[in-house]
C-alpha positions in Angstrom: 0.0 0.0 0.0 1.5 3.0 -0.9 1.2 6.7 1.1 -0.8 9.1 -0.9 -1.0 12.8 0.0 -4.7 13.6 1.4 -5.4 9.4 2.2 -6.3 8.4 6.1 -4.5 5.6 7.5 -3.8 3.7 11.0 -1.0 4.3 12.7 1.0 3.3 15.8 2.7 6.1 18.3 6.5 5.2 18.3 8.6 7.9 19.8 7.5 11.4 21.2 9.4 14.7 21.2 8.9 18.0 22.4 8.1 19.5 18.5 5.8 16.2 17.8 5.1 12.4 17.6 6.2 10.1 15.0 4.2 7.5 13.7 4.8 4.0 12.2 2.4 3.7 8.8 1.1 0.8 7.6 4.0 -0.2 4.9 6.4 0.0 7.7 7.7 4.1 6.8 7.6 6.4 9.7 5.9 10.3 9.5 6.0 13.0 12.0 2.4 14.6 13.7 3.9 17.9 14.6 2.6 19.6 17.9 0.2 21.7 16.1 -1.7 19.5 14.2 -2.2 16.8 17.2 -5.8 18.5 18.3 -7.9 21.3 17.5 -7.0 23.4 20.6 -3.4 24.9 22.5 -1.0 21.7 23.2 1.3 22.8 25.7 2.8 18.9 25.9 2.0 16.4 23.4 2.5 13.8 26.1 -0.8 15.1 27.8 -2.4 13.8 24.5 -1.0 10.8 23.1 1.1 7.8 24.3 4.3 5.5 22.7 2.2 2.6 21.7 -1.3 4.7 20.7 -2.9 3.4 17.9 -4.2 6.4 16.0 -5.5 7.6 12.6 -3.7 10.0 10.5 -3.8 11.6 7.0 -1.1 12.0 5.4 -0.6 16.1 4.5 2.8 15.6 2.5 5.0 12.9 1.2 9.1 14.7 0.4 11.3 13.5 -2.3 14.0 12.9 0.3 10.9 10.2 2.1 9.6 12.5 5.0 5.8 12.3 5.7 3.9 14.9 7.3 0.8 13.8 9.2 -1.8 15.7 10.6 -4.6 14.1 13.6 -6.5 17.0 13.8 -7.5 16.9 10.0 -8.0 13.2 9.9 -11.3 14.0 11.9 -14.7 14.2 10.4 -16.6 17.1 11.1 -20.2 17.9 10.1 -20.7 20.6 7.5 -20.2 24.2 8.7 -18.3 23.3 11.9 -15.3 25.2 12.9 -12.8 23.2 14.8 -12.1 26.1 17.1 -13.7 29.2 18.1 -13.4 32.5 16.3 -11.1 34.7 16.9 -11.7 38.4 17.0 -9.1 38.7 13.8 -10.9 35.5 12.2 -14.0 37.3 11.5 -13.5 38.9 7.9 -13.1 42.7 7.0 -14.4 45.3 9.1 -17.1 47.4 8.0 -15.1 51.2 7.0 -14.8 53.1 9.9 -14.2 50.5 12.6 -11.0 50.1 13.6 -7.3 51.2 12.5 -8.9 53.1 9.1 -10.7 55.3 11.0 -9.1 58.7 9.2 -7.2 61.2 11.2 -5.9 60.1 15.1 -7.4 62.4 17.9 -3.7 63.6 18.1 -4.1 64.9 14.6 -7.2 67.5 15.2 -5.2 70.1 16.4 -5.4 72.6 19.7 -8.3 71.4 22.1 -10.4 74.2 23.4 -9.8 76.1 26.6 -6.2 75.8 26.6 -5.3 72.7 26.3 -3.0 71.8 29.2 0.2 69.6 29.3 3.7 71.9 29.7 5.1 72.4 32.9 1.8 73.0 34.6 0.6 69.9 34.5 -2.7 69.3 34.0 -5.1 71.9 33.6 -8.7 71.7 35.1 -11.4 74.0 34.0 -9.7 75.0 30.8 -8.0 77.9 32.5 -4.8 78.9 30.5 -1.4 78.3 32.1 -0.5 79.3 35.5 0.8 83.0 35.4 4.7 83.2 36.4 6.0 84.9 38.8 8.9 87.3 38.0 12.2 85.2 39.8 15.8 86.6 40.2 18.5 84.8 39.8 19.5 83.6 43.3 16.0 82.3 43.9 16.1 80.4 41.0 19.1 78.5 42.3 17.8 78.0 45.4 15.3 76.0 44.4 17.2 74.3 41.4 19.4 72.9 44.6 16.6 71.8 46.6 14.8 70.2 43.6 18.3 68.6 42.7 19.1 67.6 46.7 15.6 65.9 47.1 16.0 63.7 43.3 19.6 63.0 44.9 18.5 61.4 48.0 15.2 60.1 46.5 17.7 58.0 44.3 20.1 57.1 47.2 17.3 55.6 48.9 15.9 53.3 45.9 19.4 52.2 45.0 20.2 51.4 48.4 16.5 49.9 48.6 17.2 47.2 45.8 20.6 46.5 46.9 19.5 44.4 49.6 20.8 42.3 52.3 25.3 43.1 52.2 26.2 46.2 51.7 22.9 48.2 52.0 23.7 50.7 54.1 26.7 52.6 53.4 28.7 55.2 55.6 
């Protein structure tokens, strides 16, 4: 009996791996099941499914010059007319009508300005569309004043994750 491409046949589980299970045919040739066409749904580990030894029913996907054979499980099933082997997918379910989805047109980023200000900037964000905070004239020394503090507090707010996430030796430093 020879293998022909699309044809069901019996066959008996002899070895396992981690990618599949090969599969002694009928006229004594060996083909592989690989992992994704043992069942219909997610096989994490083909040993949860099948067995050295299992006698099982196979058809035969492809026959290579160089004598592999690629068997399928799954597609030796029947299945009534209609049914789907697996449930549908969101990205399984044809086009989308226009308008729904990534060809909407311009992004919200593109529409320019928003009204009443628009926030973001230094500020923050702005609550009740009110402009930007108004600032305050500062000299020099004041603005180096607070640059320091602003810098000393990052400083030591840094010491203390590092030193954090360090861990057991060597944690504390003086």
């Amino acid at each position: 009996m020879s293998i022909e491409v699309g044809s069901k046949v019996q066959g008996k589980v002899t070895g396992i791996t981690n990618f599949g299970a090969f599969v002694e045919l009928p006229n004594g040739k060996t083909g592989l099941v690989h992992i994704s066409e043992v069942a219909d749904s997610y096989v994490k580990d083909i040993n949860d499914v099948l067995t050295v030894g299992q006698e099982i029913t196979v058809k035969v996907l492809s026959v290579e010059n160089d004598g592999k054979i690629g068997l399928s499980i799954k597609k030796a099933v029947d299945r009534p007319e209609g049914e789907r082997p697996r449930p549908a997918r969101q990205f399984d379910r044809g086009p989308r009508p226009a308008g729904q989805g990534f060809d909407k047109g311009p992004r919200s980023f593109d529409k320019g300005p928003r009204p009443g200000g628009g926030g973001g900037g230094r500020g923050g964000f702005n609550k009740g569309g009110r402009g930007p905070a108004p600032r305050k004239e500062q000299t020099f020394d004041t603005l180096m004043s607070s640059f320091l503090k602003d810098s000393e507090d990052r400083l030591a707010t840094l010491k203390r994750q590092t030193d954090s996430k360090r861990g057991g030796r060597g944690a504390k430093r003086q």
